[in-house]
C-alpha positions in Angstrom: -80.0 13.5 -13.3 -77.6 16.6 -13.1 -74.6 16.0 -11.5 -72.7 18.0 -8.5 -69.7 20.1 -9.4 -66.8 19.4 -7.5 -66.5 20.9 -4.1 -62.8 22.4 -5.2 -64.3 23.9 -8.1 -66.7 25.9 -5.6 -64.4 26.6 -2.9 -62.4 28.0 -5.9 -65.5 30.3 -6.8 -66.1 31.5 -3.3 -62.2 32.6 -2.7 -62.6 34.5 -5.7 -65.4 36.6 -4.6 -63.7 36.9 -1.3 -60.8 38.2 -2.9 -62.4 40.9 -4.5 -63.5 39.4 -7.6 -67.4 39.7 -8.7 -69.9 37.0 -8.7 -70.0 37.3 -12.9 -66.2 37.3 -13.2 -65.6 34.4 -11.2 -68.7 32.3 -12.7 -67.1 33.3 -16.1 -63.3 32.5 -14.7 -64.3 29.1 -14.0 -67.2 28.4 -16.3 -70.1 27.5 -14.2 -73.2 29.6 -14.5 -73.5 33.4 -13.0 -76.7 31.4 -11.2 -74.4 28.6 -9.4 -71.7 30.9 -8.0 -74.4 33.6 -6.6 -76.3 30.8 -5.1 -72.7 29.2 -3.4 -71.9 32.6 -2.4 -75.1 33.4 -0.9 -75.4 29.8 1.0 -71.4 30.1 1.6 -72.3 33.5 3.7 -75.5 32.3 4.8 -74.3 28.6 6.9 -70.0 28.7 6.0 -71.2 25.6 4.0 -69.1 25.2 0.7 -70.5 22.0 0.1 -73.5 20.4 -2.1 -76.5 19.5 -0.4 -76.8 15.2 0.3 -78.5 13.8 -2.7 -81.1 10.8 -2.4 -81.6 8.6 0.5 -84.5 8.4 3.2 -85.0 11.6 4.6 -88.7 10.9 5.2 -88.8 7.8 7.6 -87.5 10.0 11.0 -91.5 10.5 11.8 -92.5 6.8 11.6 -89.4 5.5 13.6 -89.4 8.2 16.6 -92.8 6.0 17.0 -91.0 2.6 17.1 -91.4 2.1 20.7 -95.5 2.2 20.3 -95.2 -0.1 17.5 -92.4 -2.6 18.4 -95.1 -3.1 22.2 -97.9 -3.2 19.8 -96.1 -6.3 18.0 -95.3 -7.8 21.7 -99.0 -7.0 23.2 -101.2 -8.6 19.7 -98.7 -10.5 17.8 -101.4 -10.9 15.1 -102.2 -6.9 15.1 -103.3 -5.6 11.6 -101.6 -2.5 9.8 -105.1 -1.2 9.8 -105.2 -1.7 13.6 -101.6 -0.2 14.3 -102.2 3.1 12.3 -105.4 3.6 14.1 -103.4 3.0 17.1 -101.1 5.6 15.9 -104.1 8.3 15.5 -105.5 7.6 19.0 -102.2 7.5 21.1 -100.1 9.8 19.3 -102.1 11.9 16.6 -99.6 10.6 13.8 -101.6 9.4 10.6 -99.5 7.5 8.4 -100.2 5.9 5.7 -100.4 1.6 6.0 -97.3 1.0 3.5 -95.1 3.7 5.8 -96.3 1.2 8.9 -95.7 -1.8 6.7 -92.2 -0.1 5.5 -91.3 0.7 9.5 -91.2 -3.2 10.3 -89.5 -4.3 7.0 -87.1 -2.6 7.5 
């Protein structure tokens, strides 16, 4: 997988523009693509953010856990409750459809 060029190295892009400098110039100044310093411009003046993205990680399980209090009473009400059971729960209470590993993942974890 590609790796993120350093935060400096973009900040150092961005002042260049700032200063007066073109987009081209400064991508050929530092030697990064003409492509990666008019994207960090245009998301610099967009959100002030200089910054990569966050990379990896669970950015998925926020929908299963705002239901945790339906599932963790589930648990406490039918101890013996099937995954099957809890996601049609989920449809008839809620009108959340997940799938039975992301129910199954939610009470691993």
């Amino acid at each position: 997988m590609a790796q993120y060029l350093s935060e400096d190295l973009r900040i150092r892009v961005i002042r260049a523009v700032e200063a007066g400098m073109s987009r081209n110039a400064a991508a050929r100044r530092f030697g990064v693509s003409i492509a990666s310093a008019v994207r960090w411009m245009d998301v610099y003046l967009r959100t002030g953010r200089a910054a990569p993205k966050p990379r990896g990680g669970d950015r998925r399980s926020g929908r299963i856990e705002a239901q945790a209090d339906l599932l963790l009473r589930a648990i406490e009400e039918v101890p013996d409750i099937t995954l099957a059971e809890l996601r049609e729960r989920l449809i008839a209470e809620r009108g959340e459809a997940f799938a039975i590993s992301t129910i199954h993942d939610f009470y691993r974890r």
